[in-house]
C-alpha positions, -999 to 999 in steps of 0.1 A, spaced: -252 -379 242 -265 -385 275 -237 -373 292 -235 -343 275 -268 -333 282 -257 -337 320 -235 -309 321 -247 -283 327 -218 -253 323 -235 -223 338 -244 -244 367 -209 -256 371 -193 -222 367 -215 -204 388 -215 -184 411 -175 -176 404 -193 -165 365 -229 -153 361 -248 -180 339 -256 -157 318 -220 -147 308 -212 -188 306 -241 -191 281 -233 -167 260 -196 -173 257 -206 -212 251 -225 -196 224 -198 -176 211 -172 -206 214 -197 -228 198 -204 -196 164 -163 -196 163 -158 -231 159 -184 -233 132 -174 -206 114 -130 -220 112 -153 -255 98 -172 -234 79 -137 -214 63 -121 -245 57 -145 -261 38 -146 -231 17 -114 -231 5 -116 -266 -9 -159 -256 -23 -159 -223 -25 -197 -211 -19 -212 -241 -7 -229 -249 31 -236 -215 40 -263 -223 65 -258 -259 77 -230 -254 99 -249 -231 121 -274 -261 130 -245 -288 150 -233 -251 167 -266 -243 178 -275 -280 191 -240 -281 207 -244 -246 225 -276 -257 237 -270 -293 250 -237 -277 271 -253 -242 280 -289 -240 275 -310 -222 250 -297 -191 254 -257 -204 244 -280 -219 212 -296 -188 206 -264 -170 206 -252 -195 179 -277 -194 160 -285 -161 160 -248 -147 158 -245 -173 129 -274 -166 107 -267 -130 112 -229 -130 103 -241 -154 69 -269 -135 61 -247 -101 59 -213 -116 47 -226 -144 20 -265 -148 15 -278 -136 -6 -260 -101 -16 -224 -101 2 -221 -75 31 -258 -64 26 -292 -73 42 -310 -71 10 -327 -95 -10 -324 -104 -44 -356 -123 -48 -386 -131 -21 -371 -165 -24 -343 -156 -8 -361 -141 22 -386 -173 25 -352 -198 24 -339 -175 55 -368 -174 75 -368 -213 68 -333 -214 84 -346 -189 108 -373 -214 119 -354 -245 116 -326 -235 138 -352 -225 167 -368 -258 163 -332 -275 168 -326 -253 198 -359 -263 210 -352 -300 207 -320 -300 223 -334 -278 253 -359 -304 255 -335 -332 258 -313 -315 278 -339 -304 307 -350 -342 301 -319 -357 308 -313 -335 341 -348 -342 351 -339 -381 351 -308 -374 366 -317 -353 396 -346 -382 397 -315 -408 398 -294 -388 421 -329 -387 449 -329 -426 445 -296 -427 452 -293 -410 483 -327 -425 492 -308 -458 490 -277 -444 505 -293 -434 539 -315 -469 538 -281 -490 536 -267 -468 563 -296 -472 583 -296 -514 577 -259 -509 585 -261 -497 618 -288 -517 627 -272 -548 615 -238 -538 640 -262 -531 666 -275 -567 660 -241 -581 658 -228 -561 692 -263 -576 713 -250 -610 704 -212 -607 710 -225 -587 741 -244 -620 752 -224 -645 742 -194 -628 765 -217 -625 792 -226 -663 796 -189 -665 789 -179 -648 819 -211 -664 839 -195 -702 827 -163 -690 847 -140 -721 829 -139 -750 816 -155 -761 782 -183 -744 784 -164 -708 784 -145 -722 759 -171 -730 734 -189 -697 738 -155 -680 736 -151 -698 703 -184 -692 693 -182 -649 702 -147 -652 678 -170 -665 647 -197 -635 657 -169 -611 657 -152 -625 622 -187 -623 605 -191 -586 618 -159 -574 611 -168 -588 574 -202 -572 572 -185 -536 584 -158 -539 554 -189 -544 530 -195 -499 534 -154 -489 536 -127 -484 511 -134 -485 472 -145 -519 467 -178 -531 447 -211 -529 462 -217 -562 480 -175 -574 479 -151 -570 511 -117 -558 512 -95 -590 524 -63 -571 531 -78 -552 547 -101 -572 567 -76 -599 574 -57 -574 588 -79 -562 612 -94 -598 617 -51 -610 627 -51 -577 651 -81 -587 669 -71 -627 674 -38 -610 685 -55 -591 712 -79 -616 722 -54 -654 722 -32 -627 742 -1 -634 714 16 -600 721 54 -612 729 73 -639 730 43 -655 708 39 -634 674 7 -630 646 17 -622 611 -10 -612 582 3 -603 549 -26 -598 523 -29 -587 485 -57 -566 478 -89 -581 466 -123 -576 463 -143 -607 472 -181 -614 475 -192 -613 509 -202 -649 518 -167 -663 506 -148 -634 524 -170 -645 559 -160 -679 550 -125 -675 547 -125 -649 576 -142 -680 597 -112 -704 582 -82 -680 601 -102 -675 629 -102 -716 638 -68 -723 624 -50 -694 642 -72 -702 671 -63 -738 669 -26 -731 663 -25 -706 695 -41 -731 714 -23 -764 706 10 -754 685 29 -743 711 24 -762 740 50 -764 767 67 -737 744 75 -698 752 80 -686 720 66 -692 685 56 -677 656 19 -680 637 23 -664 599 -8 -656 577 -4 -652 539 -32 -646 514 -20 -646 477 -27 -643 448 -19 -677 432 -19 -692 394 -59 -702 388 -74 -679 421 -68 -678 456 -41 -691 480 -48 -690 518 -20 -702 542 -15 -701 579 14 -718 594 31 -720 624 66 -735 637 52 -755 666 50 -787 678 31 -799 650 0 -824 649 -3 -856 670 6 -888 654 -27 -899 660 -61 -882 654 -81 -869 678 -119 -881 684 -142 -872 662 -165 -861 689 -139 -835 704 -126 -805 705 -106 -812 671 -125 -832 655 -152 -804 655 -127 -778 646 -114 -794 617 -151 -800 603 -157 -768 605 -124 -756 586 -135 -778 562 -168 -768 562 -162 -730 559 -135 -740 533 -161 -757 510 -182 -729 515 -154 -704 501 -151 -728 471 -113 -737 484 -96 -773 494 -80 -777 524 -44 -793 524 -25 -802 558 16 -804 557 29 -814 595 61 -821 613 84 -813 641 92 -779 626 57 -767 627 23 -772 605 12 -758 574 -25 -750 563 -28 -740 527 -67 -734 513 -67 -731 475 -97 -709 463 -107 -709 433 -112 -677 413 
């Protein structure tokens, strides 16, 4: 019912058809379909309902055209039974005072209908116009947060590259190299939050993997002899588990650019995010060198790296499982649904 008392036909139709024609015909359309419900119940009770009908055309009229498509019901229809079957066929007359209070009771009860469902009609657009001002009241607050947020995000990357450059090399640049990467994953997450057609507060993965694979691509330098493959089915996942698994392909296709290939011109790094039988599967794979035989030190560069795959894993509600050899290495995260 609510919905009907949202549309509003004149408004719609106009200015290609003067409201006033709209509301009328509603009102016509409305007095015709009454009167075929009112001829067919007729031939199976001949006599009976004379006035009722007009009551559901007038309410009808008015909830879809205003008062004056439910006057036009309710007028045309008390007009058309008053001359053509109450009380004297094809006459205005009266048989009996009766007759004339029982019409002016219809008379009256059909203007209180239209005046009820005027009521809740300007009622209903009142709360909506109320709901569309919060709505673009919120609109323009997220876009504000939004662009302050990517201003946020840009200062830091902005830093961080700048004591990047300043650390010239060694480990230094390379831990605030590593560190701008995890900025940029998180920010390229938060900016899929406002695109495309997902749910308030979800990301687009195919999406953002997408773009996420095209910037490591750019950045690890991988354009060539060594290639980046995404492939992603579309899904719509909560924020903090999309950052999270964002943050997972940036250290394992960092780690894999870095380490997979070495003394090697040519690779390939593949990353594949399915669809699997009870939620999630995340692989990256490469056809490197593989993984040492032995560990490296907890206290090193791996060591941290693989905590924090781990870490970002378990934060995504995944598990992490390794497969290594000669032909290359295989990370598969399992995410549950």
């Amino acid at each position: 019912m609510r919905r009907i008392g949202e549309l509003d036909l004149p408004e719609r139709l106009a200015p290609t058809v003067p409201r006033w024609v709209t509301s009328i015909g509603v009102g016509l359309l409305a007095t015709a379909c009454a009167g075929l419900a009112r001829f067919l119940l007729d031939t199976l009770v001949p006599g009976v309902a004379v006035f009722p009908l007009l009551f559901p055309a007038a309410m009808v009229a008015t909830l879809f055209a205003g008062w004056i498509a439910g006057a036009t019901a309710g007028g045309v229809s008390i007009t058309f039974a008053w001359y053509y079957l109450y009380p004297i066929k094809n006459s205005f007359r009266f048989e009996t005072p009766a007759a004339a209070i029982t019409l002016a009771t219809v008379v009256i009860a059909c203007i209180v209908t239209i005046a009820l469902a005027e009521f809740f009609r300007r009622s209903v657009q009142r709360v909506t116009r109320e709901r569309d001002r919060e709505i673009a009241e919120r609109d323009l607050f997220l876009e504000e947060f939004e662009h302050r947020v990517k201003n946020n995000f840009t200062l830091v990357a902005s830093l961080l590259d700048m004591q990047r450059r300043r650390a010239g090399q060694g480990e230094t640049a390379e831990a605030l190299a590593a560190a701008l990467s995890r900025i940029e994953s998180i920010a390229r997450a938060h900016r899929h939050l406002y695109r495309g057609a997902s749910a308030p507060g979800t990301v687009d993965m195919a999406g953002y993997l997408q773009e996420l694979c095209t910037a490591l691509e750019e950045a690890l330098f991988l354009r060539g002899a060594i290639t980046l493959d995404c492939e992603a089915d579309p899904a719509a996942l909560p924020r903090d588990r999309a950052v999270s698994i964002g943050l997972v392909v940036n250290e394992l296709v960092t780690n894999a650019a870095k380490h997979a290939f070495a003394g090697r011109d040519t690779g390939a790094i593949q990353v594949h995010f399915r669809a699997g039988d009870t939620g999630w599967l995340l692989t990256v794979a490469d056809n490197g060198i593989g993984l040492p035989s032995k560990p490296r030190a907890r206290n090193g560069d791996g060591g941290l790296g693989q905590r924090l795959i781990d870490g970002f894993a378990r934060q995504a509600h995944g598990t992490v499982k390794t497969d290594s050899g000669p032909e290359g290495t295989k990370v598969t995260v399992e995410l549950e649904a």
